[in-house]
C-alpha positions as CSV (number, residue, x, y, z in Angstrom):
1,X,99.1,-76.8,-197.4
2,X,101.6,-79.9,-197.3
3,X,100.3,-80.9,-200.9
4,X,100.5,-77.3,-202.7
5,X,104.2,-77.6,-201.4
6,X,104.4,-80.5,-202.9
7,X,103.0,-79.3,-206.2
8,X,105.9,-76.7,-206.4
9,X,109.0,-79.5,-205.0
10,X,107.3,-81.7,-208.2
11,X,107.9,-79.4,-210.9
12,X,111.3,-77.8,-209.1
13,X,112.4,-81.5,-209.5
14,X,111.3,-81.1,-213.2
15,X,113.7,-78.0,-213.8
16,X,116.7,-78.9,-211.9
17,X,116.9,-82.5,-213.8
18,X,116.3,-79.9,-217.1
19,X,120.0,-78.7,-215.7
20,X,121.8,-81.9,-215.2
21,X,124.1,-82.2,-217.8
22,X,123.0,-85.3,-219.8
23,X,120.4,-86.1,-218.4
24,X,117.3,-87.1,-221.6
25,X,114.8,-84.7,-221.0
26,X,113.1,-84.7,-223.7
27,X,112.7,-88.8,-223.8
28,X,112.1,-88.7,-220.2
29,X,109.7,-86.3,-220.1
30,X,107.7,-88.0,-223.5
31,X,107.9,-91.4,-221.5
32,X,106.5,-89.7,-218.6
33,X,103.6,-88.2,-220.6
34,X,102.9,-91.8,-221.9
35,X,102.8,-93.5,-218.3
36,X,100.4,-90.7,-217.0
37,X,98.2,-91.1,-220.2
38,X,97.9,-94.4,-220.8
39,X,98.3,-95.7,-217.1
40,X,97.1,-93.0,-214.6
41,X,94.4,-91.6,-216.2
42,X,92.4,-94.3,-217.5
43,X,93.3,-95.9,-213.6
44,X,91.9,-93.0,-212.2
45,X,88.7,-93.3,-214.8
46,X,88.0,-96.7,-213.9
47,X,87.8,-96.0,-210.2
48,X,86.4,-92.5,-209.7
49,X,83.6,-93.0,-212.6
50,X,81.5,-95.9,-211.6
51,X,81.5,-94.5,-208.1
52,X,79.6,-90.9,-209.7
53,X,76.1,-91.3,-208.7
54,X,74.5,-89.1,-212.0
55,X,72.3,-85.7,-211.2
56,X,71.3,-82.9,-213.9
57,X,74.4,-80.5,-211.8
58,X,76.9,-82.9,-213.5
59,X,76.3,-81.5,-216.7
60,X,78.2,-78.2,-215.5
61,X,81.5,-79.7,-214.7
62,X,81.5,-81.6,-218.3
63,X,80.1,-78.4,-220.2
64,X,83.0,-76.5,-219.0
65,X,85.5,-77.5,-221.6
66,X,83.2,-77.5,-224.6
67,X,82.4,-73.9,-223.9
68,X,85.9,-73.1,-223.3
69,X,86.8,-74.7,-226.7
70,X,83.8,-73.1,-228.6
71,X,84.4,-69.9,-227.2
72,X,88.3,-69.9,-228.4
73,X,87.2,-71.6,-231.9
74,X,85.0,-68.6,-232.6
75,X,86.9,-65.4,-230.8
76,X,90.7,-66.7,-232.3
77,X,88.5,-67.3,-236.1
78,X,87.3,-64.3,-235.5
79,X,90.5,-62.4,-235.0
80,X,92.2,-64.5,-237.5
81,X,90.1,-63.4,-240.2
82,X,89.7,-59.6,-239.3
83,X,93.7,-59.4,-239.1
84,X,94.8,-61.9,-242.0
85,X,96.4,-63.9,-239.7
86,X,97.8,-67.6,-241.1
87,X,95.8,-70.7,-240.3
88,X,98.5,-72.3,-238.6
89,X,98.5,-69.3,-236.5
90,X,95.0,-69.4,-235.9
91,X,94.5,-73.0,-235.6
92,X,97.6,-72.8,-232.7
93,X,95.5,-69.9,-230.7
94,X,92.1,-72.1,-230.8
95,X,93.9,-75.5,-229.4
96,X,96.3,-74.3,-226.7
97,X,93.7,-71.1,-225.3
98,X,91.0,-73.3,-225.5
99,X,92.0,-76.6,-223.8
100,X,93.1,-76.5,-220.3
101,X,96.0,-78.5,-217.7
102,X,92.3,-80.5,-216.1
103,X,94.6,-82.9,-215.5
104,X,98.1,-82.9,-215.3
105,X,97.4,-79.3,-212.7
106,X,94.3,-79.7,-212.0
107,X,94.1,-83.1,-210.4
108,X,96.7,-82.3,-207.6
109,X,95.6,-78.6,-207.4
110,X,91.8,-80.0,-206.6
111,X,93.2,-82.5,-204.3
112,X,95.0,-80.4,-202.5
113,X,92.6,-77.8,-202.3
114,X,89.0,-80.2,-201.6
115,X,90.4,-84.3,-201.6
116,X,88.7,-87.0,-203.3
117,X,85.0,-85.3,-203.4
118,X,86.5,-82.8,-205.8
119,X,88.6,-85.1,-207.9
120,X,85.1,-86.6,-208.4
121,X,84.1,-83.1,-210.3
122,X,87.8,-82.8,-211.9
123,X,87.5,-86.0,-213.3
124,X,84.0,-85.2,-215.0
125,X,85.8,-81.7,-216.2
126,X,88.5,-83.3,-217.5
127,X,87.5,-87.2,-218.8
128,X,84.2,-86.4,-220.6
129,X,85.3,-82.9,-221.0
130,X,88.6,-81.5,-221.6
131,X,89.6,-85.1,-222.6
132,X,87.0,-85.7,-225.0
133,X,87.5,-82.4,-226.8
134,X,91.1,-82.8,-227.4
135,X,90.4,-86.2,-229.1
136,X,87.4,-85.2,-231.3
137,X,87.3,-81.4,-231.7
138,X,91.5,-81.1,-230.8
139,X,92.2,-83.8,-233.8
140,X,89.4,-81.9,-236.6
141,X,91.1,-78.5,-235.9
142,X,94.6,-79.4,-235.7
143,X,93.9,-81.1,-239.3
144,X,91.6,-78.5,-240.7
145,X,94.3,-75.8,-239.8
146,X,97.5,-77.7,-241.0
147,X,98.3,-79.5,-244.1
148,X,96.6,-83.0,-243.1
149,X,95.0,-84.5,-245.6
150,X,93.1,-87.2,-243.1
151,X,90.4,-88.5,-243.8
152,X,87.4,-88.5,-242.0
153,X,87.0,-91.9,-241.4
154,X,90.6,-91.8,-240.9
155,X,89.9,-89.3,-238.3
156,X,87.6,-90.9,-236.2
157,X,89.7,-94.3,-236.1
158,X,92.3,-92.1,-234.6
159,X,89.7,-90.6,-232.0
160,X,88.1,-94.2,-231.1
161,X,90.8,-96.1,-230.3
162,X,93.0,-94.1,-228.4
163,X,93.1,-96.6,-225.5
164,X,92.4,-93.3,-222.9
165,X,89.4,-92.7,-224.9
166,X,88.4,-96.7,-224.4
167,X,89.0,-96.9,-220.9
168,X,87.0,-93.7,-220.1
169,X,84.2,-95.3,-222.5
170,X,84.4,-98.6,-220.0
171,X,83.9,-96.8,-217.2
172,X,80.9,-94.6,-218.0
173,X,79.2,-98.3,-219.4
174,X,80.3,-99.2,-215.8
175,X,78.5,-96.7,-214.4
176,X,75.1,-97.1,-216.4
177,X,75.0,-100.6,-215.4
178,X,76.2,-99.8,-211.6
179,X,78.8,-102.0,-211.4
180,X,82.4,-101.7,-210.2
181,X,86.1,-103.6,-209.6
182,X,86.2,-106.0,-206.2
183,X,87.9,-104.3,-203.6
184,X,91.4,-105.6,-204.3
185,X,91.2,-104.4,-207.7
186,X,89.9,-100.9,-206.9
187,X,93.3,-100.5,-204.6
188,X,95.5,-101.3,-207.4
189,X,93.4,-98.7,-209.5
190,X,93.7,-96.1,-206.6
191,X,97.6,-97.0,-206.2
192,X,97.9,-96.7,-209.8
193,X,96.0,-93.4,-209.9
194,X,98.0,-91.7,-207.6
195,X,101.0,-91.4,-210.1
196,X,99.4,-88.4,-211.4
197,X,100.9,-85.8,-209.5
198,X,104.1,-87.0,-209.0
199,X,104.7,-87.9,-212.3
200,X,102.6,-85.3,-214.3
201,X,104.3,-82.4,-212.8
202,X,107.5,-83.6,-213.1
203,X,107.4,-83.8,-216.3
204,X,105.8,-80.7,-216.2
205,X,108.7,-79.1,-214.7
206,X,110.8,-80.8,-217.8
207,X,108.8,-79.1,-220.5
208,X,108.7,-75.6,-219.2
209,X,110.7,-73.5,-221.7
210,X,110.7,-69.8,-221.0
211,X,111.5,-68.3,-224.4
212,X,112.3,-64.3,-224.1
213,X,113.5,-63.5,-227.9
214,X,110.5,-64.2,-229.9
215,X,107.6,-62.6,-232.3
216,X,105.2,-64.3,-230.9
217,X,104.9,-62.1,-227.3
218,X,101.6,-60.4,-228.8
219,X,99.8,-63.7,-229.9
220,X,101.3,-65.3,-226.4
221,X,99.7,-62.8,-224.4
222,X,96.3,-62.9,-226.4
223,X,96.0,-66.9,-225.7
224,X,96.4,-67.0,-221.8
225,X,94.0,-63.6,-221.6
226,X,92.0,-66.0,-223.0
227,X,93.0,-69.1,-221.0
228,X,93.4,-67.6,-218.2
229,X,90.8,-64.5,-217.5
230,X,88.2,-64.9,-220.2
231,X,87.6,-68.4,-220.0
232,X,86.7,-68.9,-216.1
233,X,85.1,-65.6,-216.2
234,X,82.7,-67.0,-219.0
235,X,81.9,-69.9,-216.7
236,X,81.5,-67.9,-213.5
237,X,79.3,-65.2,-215.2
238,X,76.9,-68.6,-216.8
239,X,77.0,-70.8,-213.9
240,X,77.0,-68.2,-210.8
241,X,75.2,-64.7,-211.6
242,X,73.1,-66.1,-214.7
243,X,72.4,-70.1,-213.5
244,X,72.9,-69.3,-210.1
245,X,74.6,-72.1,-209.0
246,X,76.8,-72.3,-206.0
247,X,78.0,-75.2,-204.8
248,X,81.5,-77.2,-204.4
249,X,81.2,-78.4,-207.8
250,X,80.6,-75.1,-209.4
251,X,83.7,-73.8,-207.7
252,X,85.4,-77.1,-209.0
253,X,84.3,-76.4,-212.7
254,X,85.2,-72.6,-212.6
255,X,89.0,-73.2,-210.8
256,X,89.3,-76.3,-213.5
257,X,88.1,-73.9,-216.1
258,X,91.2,-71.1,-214.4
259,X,94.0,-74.3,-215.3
260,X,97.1,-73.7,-217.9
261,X,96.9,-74.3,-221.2
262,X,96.8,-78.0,-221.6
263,X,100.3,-80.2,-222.5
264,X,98.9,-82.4,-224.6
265,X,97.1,-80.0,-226.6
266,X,100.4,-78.0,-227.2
267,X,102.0,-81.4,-228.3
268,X,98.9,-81.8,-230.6
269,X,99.3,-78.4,-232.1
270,X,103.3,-78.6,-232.1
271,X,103.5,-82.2,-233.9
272,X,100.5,-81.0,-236.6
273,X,102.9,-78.0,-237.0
274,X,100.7,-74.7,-236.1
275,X,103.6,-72.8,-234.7
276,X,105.1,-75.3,-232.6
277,X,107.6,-72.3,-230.5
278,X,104.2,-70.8,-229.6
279,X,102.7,-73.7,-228.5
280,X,105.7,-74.0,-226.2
281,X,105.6,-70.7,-225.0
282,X,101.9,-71.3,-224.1
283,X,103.2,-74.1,-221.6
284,X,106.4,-72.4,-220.6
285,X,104.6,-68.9,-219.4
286,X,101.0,-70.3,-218.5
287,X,101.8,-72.8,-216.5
288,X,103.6,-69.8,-214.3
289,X,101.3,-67.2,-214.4
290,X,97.8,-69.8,-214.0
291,X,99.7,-70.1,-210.5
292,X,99.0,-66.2,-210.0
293,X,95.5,-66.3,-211.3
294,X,94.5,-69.7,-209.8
295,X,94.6,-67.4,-206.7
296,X,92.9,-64.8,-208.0
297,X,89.8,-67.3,-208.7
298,X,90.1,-69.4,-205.6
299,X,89.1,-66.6,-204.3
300,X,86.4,-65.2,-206.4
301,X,84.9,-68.6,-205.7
302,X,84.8,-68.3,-202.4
């Protein structure tokens, strides 16, 4: 209970600095998003991975996010082309409904809620999931759907050396040859890790923008049906009543697969300009509301 409170003082830090007058948000918040990216999460990669001993049930925490992600790609082209909708339009809806907040939410929510053996199941939802989606599948829509011109080669520099994507790629070679970091090492990793909830929801708290006058209400509400409802009832229909699965990491993958619309995703569509005010209503109203229906599924699960 003490670190759901905490989740909620985080991002109420995050909106009462949005009110101090003068205060940067906007380059505190980017700065923030580069510490966590670059410095958390690959810190959390190198010391959570090596420790995952590999079984078949893994492949259901990691599947989540590329079923999420196929499932928008083909429901929001679907709708886009029935209703003439633009392909900036489109391509917005596929990104932000179809990547979720595994980290930057779902890291202290699955702390909180089952400590470090489920952080070992968010970490395969988000890092080999969710993570490797946004920087392979993310990158190819977001220039399909705008006016890029990348190339593919071009393309796929961009996706292999994005130092997260490195890191993560370290540890699973880590893991294949079953070594890890001396003790010492593995401390600083864990110190560094930490970070993420603090700092993540912060500047979660700095982004949130709660836009009222806009045209975009009916496309909103479309993308966090799908975010929010759709997509962990896809995974709980496969995984529970047609796999059969139940276990801690099933419930894991299906709350993980309940998460927000992811903030880096938003960014992505935002800076390849697919309708960058509903990319920021996707963060400013999901986030919000995935607090309502996280409940909802926590219970479901259980």
């Amino acid at each position: 209970m003490n670190n759901i409170l905490l989740i909620f003082l985080y991002l109420a830090v995050g909106l009462i600095l949005q009110r101090v007058k003068g205060f940067p948000v906007t380059k505190v918040y980017k700065k923030l998003n580069k510490i966590v990216i670059y410095f958390c999460l690959p810190a959390l990669a190198l010391y959570y991975i090596p420790k995952i001993h590999w079984d078949n049930k893994l492949l259901y925490p990691i599947s989540v996010a590329w079923i999420a992600f196929a499932g928008s790609f083909l429901l929001f082209r679907f709708l886009g082309k029935k209703y003439g909708w633009s392909k900036k339009l489109t391509g917005c809806l596929i990104i932000t409904a179809g990547l979720g907040n595994t980290s930057f939410l779902g890291y202290p929510i699955i702390q909180a809620l089952y400590g470090d053996e489920g952080m070992k199941t968010a970490i395969l939802v988000d890092q080999p999931g969710s993570f490797v989606v946004l920087s392979t599948l993310g990158i190819l829509v977001a220039t399909l759907y705008s006016k890029g011109d990348q190339s593919g080669g071009q393309i796929a520099k961009k996706i292999l050396l994005f130092p997260p994507f490195l890191t993560f790629a370290l540890a699973c070679i880590m893991n294949v040859a079953d070594y890890d970091f001396v003790l010492n090492f593995q401390e600083g990793l864990q110190f560094l890790g930490s970070g993420v909830t603090p700092l993540a929801l912060i500047s979660v708290g700095l982004q949130l923008r709660f836009e009222t006058r806009s045209q975009h209400w009916k496309f909103l509400g479309l993308g966090l049906l799908y975010k929010l409802i759709l997509t962990p009832a896809i995974i709980y229909i496969i995984y529970v009543l047609i796999l059969n699965q139940k276990s801690q990491i099933i419930e894991v993958a299906i709350l993980e697969a309940a998460m927000a619309p992811m903030i880096t995703a938003c960014i992505l569509a935002s800076d390849h300009g697919l309708k960058p005010r509903l990319s920021s209503m996707m963060i400013g109203f999901g986030i919000p509301a995935s607090f309502i229906t996280l409940i909802f599924w926590y219970f479901i699960v259980h």
